[in-house]
PDB file of N, CA, C and O in Angstrom:
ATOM      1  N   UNK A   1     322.034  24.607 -37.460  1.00  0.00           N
ATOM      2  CA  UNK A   1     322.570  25.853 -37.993  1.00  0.00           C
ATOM      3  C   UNK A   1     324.078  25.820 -37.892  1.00  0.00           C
ATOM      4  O   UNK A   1     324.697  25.495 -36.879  1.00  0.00           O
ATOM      5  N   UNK A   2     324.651  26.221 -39.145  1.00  0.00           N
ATOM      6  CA  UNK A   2     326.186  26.680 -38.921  1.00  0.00           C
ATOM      7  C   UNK A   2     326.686  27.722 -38.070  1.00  0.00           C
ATOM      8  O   UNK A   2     326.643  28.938 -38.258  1.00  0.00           O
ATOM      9  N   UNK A   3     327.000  27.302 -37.441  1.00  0.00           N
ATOM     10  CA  UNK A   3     327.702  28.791 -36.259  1.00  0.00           C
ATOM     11  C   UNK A   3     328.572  29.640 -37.173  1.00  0.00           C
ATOM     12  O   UNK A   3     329.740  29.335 -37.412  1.00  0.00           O
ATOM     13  N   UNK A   4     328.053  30.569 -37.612  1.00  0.00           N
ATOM     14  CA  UNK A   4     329.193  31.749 -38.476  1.00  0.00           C
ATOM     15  C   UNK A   4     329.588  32.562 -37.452  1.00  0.00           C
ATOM     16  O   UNK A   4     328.979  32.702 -36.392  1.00  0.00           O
ATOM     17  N   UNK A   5     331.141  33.379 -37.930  1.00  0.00           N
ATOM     18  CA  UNK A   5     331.410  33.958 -37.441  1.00  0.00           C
ATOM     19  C   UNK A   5     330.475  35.524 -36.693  1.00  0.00           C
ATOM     20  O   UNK A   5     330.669  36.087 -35.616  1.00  0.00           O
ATOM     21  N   UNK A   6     329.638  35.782 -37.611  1.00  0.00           N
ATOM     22  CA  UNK A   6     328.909  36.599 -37.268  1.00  0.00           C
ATOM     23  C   UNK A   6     328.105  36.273 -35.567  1.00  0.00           C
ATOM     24  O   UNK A   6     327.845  37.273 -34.898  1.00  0.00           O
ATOM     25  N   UNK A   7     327.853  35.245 -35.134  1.00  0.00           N
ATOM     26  CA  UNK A   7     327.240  35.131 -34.074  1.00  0.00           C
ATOM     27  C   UNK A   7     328.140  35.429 -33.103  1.00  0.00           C
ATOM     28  O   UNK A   7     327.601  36.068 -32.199  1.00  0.00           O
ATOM     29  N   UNK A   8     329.535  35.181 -32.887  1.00  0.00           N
ATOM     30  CA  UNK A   8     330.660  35.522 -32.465  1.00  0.00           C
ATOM     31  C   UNK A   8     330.362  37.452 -31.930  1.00  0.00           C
ATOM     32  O   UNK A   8     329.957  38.061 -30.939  1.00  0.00           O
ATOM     33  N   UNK A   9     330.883  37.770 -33.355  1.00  0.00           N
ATOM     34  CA  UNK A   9     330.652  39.324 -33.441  1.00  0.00           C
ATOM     35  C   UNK A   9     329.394  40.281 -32.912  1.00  0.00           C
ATOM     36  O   UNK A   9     329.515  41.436 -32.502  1.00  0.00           O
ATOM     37  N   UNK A  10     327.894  39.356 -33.046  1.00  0.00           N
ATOM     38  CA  UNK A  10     326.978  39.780 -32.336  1.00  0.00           C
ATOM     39  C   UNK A  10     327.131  39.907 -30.709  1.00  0.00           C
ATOM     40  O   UNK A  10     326.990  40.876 -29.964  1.00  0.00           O
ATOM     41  N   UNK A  11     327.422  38.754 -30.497  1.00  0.00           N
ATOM     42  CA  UNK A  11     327.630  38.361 -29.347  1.00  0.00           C
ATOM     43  C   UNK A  11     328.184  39.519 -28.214  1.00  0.00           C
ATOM     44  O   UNK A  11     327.666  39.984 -27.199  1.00  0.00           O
ATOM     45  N   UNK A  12     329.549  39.763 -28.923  1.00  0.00           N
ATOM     46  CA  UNK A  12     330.601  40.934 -28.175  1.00  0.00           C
ATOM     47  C   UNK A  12     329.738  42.633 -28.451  1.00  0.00           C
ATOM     48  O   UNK A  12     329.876  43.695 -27.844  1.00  0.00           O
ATOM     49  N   UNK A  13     329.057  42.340 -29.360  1.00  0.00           N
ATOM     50  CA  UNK A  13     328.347  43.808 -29.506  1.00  0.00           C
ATOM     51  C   UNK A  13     327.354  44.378 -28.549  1.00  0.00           C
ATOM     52  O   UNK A  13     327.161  45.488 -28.052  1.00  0.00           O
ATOM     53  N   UNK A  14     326.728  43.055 -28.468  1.00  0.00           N
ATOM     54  CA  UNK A  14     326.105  42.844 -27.074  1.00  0.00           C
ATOM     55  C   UNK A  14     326.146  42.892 -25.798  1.00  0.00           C
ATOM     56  O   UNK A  14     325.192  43.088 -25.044  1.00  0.00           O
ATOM     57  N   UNK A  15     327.664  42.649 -25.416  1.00  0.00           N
ATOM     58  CA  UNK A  15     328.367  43.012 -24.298  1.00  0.00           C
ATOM     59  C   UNK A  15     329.345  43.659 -24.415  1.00  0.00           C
ATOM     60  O   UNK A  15     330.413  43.269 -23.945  1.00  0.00           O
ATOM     61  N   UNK A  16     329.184  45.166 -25.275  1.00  0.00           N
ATOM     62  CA  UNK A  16     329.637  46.665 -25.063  1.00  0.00           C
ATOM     63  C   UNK A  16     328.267  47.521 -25.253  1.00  0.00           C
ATOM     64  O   UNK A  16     328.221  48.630 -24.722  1.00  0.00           O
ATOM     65  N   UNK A  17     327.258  47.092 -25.921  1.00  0.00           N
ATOM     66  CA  UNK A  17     326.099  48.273 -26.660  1.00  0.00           C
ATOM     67  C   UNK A  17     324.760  47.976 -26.291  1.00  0.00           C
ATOM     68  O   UNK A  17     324.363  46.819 -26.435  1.00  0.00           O
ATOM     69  N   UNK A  18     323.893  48.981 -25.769  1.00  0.00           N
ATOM     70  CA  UNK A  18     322.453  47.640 -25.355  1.00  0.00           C
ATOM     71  C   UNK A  18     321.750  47.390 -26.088  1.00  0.00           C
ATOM     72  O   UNK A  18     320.728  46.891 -25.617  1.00  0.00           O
ATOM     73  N   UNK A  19     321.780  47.538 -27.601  1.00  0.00           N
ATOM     74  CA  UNK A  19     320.761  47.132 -28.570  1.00  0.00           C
ATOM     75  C   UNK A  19     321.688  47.246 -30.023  1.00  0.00           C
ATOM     76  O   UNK A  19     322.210  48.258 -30.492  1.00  0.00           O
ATOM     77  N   UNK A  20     321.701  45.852 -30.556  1.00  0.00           N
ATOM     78  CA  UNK A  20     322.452  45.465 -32.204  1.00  0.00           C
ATOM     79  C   UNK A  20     321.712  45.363 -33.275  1.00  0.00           C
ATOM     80  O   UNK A  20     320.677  44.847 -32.853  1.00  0.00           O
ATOM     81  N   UNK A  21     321.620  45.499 -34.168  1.00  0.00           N
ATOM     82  CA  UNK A  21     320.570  46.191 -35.289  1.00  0.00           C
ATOM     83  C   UNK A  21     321.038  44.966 -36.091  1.00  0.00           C
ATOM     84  O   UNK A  21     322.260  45.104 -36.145  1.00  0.00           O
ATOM     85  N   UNK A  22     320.662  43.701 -36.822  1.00  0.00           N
ATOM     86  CA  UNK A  22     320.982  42.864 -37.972  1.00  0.00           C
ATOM     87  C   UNK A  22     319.481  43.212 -39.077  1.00  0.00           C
ATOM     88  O   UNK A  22     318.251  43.201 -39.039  1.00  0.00           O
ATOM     89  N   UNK A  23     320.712  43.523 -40.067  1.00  0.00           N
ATOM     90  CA  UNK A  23     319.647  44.308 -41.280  1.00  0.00           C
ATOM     91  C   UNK A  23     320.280  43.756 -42.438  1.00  0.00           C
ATOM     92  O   UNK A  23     321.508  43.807 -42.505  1.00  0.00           O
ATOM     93  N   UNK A  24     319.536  43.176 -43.467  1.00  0.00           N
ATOM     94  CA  UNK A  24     320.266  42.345 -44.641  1.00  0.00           C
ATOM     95  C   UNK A  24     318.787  42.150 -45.746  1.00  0.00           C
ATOM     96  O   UNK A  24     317.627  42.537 -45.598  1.00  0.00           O
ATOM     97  N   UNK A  25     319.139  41.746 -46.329  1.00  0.00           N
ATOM     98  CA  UNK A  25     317.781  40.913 -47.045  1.00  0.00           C
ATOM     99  C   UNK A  25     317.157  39.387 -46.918  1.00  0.00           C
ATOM    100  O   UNK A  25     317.685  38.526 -46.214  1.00  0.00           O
ATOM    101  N   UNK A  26     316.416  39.254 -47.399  1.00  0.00           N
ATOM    102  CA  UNK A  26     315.274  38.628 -46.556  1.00  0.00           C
ATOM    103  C   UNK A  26     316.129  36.828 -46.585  1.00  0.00           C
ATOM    104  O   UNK A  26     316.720  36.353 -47.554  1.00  0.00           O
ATOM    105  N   UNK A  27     316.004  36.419 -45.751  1.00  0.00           N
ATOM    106  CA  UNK A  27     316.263  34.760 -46.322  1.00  0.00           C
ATOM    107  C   UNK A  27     317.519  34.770 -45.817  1.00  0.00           C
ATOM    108  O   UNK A  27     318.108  33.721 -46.080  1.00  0.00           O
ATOM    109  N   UNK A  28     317.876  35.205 -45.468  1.00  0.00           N
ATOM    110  CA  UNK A  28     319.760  35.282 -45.264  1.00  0.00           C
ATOM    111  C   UNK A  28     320.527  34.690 -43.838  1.00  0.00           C
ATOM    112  O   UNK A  28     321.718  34.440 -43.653  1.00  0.00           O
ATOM    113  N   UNK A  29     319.206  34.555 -42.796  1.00  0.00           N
ATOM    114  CA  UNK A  29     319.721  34.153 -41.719  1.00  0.00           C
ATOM    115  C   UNK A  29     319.230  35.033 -40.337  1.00  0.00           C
ATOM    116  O   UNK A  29     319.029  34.458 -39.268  1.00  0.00           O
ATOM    117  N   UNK A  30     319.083  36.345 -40.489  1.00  0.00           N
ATOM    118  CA  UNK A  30     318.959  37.265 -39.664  1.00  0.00           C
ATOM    119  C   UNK A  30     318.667  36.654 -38.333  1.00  0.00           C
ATOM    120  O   UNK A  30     319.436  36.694 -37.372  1.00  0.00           O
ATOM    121  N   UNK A  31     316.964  35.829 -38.368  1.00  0.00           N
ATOM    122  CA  UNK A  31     315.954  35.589 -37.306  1.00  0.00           C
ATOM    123  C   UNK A  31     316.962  34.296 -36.635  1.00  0.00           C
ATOM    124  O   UNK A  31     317.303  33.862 -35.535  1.00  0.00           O
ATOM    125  N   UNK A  32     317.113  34.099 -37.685  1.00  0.00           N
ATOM    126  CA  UNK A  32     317.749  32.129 -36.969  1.00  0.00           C
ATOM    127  C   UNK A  32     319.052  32.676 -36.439  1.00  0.00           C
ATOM    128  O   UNK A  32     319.250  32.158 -35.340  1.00  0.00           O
ATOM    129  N   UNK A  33     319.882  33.387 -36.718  1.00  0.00           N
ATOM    130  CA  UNK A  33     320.754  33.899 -35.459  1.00  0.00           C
ATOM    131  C   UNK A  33     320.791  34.450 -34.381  1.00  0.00           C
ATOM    132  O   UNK A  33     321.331  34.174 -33.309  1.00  0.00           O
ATOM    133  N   UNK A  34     319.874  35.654 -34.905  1.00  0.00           N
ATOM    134  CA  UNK A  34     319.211  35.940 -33.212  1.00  0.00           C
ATOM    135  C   UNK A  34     318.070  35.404 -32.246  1.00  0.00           C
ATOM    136  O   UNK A  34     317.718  36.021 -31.241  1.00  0.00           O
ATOM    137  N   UNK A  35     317.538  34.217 -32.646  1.00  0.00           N
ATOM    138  CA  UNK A  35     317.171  33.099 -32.008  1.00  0.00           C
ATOM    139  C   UNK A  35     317.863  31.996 -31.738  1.00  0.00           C
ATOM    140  O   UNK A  35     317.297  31.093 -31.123  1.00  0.00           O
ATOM    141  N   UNK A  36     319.479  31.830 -32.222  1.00  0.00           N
ATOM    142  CA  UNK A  36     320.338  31.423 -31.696  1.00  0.00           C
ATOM    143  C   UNK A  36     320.841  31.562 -30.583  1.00  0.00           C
ATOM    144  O   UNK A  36     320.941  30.710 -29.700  1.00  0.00           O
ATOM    145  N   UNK A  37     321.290  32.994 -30.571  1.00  0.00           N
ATOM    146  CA  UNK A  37     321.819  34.231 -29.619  1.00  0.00           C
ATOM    147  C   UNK A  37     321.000  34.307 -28.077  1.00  0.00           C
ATOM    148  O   UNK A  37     321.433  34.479 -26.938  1.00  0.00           O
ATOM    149  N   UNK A  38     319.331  34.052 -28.732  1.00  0.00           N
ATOM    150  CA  UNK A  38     318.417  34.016 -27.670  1.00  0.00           C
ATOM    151  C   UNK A  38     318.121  32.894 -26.639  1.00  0.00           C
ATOM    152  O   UNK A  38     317.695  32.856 -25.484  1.00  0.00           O
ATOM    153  N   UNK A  39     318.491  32.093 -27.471  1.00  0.00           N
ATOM    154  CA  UNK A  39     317.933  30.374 -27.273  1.00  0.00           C
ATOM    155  C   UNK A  39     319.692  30.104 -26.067  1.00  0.00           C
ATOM    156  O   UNK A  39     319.797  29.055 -25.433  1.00  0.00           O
ATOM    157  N   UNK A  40     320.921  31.299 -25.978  1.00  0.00           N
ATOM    158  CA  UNK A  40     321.441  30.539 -25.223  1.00  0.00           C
ATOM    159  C   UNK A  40     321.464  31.228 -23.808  1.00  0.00           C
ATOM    160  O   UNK A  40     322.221  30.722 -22.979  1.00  0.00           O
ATOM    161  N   UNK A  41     320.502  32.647 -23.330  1.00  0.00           N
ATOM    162  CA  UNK A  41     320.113  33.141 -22.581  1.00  0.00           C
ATOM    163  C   UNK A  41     318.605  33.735 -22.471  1.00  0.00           C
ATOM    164  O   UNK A  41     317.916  33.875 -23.482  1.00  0.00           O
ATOM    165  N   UNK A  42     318.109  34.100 -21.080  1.00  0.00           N
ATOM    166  CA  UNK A  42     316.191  34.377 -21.172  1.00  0.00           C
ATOM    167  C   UNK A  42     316.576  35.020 -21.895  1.00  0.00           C
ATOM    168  O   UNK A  42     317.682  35.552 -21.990  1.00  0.00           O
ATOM    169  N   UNK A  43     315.114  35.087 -22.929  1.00  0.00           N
ATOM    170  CA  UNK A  43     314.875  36.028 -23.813  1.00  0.00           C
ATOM    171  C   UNK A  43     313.318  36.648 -24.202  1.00  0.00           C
ATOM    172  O   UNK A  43     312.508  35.965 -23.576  1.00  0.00           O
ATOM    173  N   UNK A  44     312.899  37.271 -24.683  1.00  0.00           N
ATOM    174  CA  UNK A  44     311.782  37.723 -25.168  1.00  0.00           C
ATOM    175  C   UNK A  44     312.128  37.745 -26.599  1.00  0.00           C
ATOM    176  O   UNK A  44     313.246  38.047 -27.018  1.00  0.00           O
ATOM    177  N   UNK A  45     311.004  37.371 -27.420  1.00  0.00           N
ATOM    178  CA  UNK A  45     310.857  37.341 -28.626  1.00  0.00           C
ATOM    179  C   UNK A  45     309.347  37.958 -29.234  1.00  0.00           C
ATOM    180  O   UNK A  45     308.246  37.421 -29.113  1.00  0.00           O
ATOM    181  N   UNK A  46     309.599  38.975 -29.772  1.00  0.00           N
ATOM    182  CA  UNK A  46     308.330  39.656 -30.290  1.00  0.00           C
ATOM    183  C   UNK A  46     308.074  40.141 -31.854  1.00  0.00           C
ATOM    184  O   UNK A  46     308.736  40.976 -32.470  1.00  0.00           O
ATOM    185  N   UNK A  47     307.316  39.642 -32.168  1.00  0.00           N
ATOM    186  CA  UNK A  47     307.013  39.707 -33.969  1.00  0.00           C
ATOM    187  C   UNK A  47     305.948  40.422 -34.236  1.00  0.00           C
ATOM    188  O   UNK A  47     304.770  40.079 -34.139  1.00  0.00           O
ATOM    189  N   UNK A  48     306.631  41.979 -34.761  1.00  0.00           N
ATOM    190  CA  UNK A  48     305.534  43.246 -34.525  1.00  0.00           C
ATOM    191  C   UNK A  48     304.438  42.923 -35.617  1.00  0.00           C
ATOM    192  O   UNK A  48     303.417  43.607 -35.688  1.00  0.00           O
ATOM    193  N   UNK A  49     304.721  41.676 -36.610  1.00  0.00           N
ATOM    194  CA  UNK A  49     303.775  41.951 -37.561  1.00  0.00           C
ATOM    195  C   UNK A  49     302.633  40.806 -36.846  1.00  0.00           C
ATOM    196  O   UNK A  49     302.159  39.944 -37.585  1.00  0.00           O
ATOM    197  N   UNK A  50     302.362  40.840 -35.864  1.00  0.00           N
ATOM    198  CA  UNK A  50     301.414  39.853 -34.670  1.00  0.00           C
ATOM    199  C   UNK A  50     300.987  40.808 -34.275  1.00  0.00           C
ATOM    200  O   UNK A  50     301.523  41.847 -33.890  1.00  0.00           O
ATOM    201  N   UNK A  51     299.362  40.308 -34.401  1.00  0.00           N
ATOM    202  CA  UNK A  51     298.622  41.310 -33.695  1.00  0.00           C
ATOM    203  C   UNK A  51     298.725  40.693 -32.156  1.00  0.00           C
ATOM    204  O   UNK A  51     298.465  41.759 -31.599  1.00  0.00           O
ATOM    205  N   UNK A  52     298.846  40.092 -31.442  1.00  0.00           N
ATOM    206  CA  UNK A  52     299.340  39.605 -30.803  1.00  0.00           C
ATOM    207  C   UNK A  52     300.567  40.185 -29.868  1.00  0.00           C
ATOM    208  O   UNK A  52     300.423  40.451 -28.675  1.00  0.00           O
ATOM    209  N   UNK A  53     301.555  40.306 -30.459  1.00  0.00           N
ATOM    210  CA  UNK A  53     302.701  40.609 -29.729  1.00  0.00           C
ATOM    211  C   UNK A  53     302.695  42.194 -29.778  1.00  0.00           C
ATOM    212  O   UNK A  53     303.555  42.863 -29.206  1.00  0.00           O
ATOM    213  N   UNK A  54     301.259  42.939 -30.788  1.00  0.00           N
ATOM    214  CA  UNK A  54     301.800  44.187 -30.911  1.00  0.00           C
ATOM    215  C   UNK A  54     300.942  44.309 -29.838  1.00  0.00           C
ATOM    216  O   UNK A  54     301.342  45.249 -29.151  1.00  0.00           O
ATOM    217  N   UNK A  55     299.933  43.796 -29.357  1.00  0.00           N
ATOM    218  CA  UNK A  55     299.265  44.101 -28.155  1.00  0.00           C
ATOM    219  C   UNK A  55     300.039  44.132 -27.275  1.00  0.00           C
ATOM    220  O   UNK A  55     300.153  45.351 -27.150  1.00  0.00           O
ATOM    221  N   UNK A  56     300.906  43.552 -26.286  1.00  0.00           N
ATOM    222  CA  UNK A  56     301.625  43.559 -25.590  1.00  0.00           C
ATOM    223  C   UNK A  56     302.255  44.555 -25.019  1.00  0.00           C
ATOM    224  O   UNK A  56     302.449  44.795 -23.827  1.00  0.00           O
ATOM    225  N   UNK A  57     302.747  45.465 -26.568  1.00  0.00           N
ATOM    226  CA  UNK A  57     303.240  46.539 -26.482  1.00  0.00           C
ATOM    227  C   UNK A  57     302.432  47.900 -26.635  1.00  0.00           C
ATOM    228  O   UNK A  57     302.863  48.874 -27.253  1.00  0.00           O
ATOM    229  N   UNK A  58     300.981  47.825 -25.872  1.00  0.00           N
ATOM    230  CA  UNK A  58     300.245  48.531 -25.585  1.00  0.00           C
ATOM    231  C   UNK A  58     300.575  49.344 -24.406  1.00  0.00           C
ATOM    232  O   UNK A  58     300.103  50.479 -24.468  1.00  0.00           O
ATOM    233  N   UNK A  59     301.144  49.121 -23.519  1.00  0.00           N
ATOM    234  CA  UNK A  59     301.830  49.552 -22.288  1.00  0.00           C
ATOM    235  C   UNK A  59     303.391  49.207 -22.597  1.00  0.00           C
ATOM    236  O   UNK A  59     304.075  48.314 -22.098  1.00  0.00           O
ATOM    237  N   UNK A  60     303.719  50.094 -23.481  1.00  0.00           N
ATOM    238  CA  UNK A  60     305.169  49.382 -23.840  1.00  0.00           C
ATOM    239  C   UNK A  60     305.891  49.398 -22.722  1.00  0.00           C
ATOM    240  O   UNK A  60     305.868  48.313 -22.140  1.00  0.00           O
ATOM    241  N   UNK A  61     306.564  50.283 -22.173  1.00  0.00           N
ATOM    242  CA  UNK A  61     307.070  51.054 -20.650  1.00  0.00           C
ATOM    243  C   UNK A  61     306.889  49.476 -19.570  1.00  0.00           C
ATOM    244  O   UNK A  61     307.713  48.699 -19.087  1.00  0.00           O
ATOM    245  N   UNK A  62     305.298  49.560 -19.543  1.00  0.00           N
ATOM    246  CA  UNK A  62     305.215  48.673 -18.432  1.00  0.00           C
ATOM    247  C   UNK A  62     305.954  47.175 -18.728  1.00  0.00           C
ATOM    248  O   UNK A  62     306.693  46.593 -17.935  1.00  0.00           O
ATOM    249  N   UNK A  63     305.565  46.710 -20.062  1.00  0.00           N
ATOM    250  CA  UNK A  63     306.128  45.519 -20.693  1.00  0.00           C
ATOM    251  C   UNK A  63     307.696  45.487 -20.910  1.00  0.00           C
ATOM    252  O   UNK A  63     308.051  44.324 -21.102  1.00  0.00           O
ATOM    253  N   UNK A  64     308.476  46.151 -20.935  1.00  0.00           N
ATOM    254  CA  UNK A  64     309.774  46.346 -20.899  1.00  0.00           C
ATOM    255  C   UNK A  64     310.436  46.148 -19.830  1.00  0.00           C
ATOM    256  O   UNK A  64     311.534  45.595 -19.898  1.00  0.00           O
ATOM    257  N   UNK A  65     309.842  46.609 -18.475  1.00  0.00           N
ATOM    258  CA  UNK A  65     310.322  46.847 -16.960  1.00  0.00           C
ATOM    259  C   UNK A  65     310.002  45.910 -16.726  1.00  0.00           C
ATOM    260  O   UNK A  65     310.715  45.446 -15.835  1.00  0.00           O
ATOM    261  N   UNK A  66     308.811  44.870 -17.209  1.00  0.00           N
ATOM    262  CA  UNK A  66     308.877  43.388 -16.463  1.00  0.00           C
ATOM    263  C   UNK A  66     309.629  42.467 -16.997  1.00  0.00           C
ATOM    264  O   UNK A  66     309.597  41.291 -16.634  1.00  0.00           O
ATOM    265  N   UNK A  67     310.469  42.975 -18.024  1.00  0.00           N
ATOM    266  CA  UNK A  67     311.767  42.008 -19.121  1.00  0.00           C
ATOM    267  C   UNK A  67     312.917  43.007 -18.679  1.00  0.00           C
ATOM    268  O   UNK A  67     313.664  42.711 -19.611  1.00  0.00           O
ATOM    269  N   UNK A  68     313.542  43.837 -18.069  1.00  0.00           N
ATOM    270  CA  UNK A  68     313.983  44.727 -17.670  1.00  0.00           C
ATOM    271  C   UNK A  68     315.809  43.520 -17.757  1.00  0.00           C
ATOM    272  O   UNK A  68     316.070  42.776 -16.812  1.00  0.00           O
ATOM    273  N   UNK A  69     316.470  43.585 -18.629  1.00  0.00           N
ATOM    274  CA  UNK A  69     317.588  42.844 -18.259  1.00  0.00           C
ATOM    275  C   UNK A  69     317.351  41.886 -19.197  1.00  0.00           C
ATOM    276  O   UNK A  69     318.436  41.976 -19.771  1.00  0.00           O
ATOM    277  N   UNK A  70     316.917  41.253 -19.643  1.00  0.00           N
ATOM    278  CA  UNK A  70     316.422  40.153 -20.946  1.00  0.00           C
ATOM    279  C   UNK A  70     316.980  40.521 -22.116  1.00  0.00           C
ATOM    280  O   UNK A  70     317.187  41.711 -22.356  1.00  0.00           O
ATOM    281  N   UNK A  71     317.239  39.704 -22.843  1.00  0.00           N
ATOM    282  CA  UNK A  71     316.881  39.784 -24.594  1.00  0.00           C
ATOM    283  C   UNK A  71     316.289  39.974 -25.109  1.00  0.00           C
ATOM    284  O   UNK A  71     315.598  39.004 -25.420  1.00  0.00           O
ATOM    285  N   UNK A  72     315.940  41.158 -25.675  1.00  0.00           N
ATOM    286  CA  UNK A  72     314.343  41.078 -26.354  1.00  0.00           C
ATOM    287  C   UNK A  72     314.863  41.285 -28.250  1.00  0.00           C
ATOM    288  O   UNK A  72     315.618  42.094 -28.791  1.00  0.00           O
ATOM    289  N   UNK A  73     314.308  40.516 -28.617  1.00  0.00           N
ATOM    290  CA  UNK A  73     314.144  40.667 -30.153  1.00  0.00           C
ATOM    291  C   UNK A  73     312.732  41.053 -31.106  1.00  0.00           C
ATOM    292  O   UNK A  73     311.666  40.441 -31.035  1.00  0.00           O
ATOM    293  N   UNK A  74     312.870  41.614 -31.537  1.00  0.00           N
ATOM    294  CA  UNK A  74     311.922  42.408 -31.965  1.00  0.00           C
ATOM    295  C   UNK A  74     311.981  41.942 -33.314  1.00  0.00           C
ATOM    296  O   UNK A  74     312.884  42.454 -33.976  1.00  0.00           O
ATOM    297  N   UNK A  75     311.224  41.065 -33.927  1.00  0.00           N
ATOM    298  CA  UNK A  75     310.845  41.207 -35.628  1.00  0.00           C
ATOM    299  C   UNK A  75     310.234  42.064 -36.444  1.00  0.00           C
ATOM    300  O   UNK A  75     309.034  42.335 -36.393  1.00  0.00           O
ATOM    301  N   UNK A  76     310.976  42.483 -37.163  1.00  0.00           N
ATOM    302  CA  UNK A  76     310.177  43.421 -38.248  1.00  0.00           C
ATOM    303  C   UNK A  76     310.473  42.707 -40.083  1.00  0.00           C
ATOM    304  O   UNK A  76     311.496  42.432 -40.709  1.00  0.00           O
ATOM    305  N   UNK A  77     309.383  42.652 -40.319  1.00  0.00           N
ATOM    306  CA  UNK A  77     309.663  41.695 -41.781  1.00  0.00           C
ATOM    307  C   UNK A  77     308.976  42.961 -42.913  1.00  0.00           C
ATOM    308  O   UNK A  77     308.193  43.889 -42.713  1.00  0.00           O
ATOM    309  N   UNK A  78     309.572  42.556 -43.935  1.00  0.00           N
ATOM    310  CA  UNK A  78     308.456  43.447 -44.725  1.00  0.00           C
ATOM    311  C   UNK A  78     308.228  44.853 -44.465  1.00  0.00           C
ATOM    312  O   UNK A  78     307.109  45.354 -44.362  1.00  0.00           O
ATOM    313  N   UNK A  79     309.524  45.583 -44.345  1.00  0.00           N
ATOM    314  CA  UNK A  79     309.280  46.784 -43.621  1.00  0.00           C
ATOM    315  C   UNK A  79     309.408  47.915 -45.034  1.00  0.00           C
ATOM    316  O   UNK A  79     310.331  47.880 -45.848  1.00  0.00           O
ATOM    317  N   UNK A  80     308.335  48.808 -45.063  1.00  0.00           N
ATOM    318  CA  UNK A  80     308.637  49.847 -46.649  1.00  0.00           C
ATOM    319  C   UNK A  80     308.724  50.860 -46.061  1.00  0.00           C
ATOM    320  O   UNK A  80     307.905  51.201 -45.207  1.00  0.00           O
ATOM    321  N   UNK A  81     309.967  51.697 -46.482  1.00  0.00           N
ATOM    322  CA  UNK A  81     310.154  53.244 -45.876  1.00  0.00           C
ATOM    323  C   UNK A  81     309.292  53.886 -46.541  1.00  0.00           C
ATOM    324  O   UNK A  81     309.096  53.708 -47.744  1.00  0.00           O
ATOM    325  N   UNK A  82     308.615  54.799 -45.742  1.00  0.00           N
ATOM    326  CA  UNK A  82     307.846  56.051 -46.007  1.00  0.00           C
ATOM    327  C   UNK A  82     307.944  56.640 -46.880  1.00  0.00           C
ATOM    328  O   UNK A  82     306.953  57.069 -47.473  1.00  0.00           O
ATOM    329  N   UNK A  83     309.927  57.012 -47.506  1.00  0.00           N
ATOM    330  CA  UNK A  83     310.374  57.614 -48.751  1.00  0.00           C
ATOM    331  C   UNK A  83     310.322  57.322 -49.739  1.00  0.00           C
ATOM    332  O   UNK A  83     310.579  58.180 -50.583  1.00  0.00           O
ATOM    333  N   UNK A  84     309.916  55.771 -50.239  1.00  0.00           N
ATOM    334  CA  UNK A  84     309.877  54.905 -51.272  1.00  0.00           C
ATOM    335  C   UNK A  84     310.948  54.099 -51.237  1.00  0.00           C
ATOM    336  O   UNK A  84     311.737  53.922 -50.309  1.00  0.00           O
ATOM    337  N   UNK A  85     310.922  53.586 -52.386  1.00  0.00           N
ATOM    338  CA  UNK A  85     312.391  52.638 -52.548  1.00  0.00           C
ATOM    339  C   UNK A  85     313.917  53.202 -52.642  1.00  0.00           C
ATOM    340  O   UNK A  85     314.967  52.602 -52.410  1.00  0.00           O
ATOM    341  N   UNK A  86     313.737  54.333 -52.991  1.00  0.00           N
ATOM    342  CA  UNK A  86     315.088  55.100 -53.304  1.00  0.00           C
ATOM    343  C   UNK A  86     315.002  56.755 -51.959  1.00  0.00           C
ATOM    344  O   UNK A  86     315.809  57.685 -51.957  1.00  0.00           O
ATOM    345  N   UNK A  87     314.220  56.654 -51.349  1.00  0.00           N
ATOM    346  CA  UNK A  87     314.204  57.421 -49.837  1.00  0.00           C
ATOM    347  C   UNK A  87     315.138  57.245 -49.040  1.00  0.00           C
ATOM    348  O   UNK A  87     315.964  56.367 -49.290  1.00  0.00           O
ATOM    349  N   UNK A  88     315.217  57.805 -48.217  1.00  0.00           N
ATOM    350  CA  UNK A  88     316.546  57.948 -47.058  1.00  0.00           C
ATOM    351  C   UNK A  88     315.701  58.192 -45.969  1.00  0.00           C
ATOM    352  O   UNK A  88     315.114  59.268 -45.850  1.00  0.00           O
ATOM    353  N   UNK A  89     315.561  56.985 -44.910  1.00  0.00           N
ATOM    354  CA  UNK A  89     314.718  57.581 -43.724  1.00  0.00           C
ATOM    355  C   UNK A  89     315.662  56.960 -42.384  1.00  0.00           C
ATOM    356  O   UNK A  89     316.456  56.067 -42.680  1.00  0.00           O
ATOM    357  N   UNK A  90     315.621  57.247 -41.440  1.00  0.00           N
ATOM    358  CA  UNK A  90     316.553  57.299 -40.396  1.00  0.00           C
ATOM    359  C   UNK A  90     315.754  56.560 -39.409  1.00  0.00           C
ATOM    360  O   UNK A  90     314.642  57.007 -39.128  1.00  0.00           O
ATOM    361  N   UNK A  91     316.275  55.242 -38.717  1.00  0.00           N
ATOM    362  CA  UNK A  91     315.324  54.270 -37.950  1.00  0.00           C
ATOM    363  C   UNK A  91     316.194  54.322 -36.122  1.00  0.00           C
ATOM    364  O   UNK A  91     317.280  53.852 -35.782  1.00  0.00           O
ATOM    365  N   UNK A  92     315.479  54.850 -35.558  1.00  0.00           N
ATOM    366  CA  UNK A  92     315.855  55.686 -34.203  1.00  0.00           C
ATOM    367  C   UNK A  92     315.100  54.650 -33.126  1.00  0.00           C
ATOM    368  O   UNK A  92     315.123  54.892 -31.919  1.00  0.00           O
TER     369      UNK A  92
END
């Protein structure tokens, strides 16, 4: 992978904010940077569209406090707002 500046910029966002949002369209890089990002401290990696990893987060609370200080990345692929394509919905 090319180190772009963007991994730079993640990086420092990371050490002022406790959670960085990378949102773009599909193919662009997103995952492979923040498995960059991950790959150079522990991390957790979780891909909600896994039934699998969404189990996990059955006791979310409890599963969090035993990563309590970690990286956690969270995949979401394929995500359709509720409003349609031209909706305005607010992701909290």
């Amino acid at each position: 992978m090319i180190r772009r500046w963007l991994h730079t910029r993640v990086q420092q966002a990371l050490a002022e904010v406790p959670a960085v949002c990378l949102v773009g369209p599909r193919q662009t890089g997103k995952t492979t940077l923040a498995l960059a990002i991950a790959a150079e401290g522990e991390a957790v990696y979780l891909d909600l569209e896994s039934p699998q990893d969404r189990a996990k987060l059955q006791d979310a609370e409890a599963y969090l406090e035993r990563h309590r200080g970690r990286f956690l990345q969270l995949a979401l692929h394929d995500v359709v707002s509720p409003s349609g394509p031209n909706g305005k919905d607010i992701l909290v």
